[in-house]
C-alpha positions in Angstrom: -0.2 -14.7 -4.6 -1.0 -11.0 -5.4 -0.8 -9.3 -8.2 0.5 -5.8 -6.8 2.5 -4.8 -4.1 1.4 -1.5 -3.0 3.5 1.1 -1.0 2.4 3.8 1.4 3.0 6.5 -1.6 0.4 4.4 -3.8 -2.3 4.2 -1.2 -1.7 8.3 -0.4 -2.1 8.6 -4.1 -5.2 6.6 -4.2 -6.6 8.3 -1.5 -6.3 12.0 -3.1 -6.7 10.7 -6.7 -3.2 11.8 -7.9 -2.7 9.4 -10.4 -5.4 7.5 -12.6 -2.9 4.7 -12.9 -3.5 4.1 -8.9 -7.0 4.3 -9.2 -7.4 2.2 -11.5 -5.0 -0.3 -9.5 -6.9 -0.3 -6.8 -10.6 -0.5 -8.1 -9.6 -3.4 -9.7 -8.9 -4.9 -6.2 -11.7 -3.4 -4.6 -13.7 -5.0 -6.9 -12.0 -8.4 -6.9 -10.2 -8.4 -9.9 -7.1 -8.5 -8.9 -5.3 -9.0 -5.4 -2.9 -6.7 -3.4 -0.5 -7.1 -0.6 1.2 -4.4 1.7 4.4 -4.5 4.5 2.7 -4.6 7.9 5.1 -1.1 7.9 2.4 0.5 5.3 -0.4 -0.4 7.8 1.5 1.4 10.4 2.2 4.3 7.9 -1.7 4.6 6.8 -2.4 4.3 10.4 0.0 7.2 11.8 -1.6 10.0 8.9 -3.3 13.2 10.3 -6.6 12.1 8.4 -7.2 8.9 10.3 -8.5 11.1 13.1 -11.6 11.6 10.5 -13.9 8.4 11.7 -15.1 8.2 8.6 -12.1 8.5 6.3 -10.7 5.8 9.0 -13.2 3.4 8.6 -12.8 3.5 4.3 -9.3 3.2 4.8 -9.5 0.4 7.2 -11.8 -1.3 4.7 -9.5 -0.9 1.9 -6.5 -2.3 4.1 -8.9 -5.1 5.1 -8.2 -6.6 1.2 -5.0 -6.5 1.4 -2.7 -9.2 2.3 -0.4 -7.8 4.6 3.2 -8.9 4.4 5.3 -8.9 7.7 8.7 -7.4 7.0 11.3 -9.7 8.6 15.3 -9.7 7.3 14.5 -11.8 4.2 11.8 -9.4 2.8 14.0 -6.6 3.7 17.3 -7.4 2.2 15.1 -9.0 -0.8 13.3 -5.4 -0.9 17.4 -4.0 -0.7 18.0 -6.3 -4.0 14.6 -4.9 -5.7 15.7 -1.0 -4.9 19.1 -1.4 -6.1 18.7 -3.5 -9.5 15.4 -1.2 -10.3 16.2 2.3 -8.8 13.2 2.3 -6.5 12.4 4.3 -3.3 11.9 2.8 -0.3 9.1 4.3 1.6 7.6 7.8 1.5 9.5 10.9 0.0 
């Protein structure tokens, strides 16, 4: 099971080093520390940005996504990501 489920807005933070509590989050699952998942919807949201025409920002993003579990979102993980929003005032998705 992983220990972190990441969002697009974590990964877009990671990627411009917004927030030392992302880096540090990721690293440790670059390095193997600690394990990761994302929706197959964060995928497709990496996957859609403006940068990924840069080859080589494609391929390091690629290779982060490639150590990550990625988590199809059928109903049950989206009313169960409903529940987690509503009890913990969360956002779903990008602002």
């Amino acid at each position: 099971m992983a220990d972190y489920f990441l969002d697009t807005s974590v990964l877009v933070a990671y990627y411009k080093e917004e927030d030392l509590r992302t880096v540090e989050v990721v690293e440790a699952v670059l390095r193997g520390e600690r394990q990761a998942a994302v929706s197959a919807i964060t995928v497709a949201e990496v996957c859609a940005a403006s940068e990924m025409d840069d080859q080589t920002l494609r391929a390091q993003r690629l290779a982060i996504l490639d150590l990550l579990s990625i988590v199809v979102v059928d109903r049950a993980t989206a009313e169960r990501g409903g529940e987690l929003r509503r009890q913990h005032n969360l956002a779903l998705g990008m602002r």
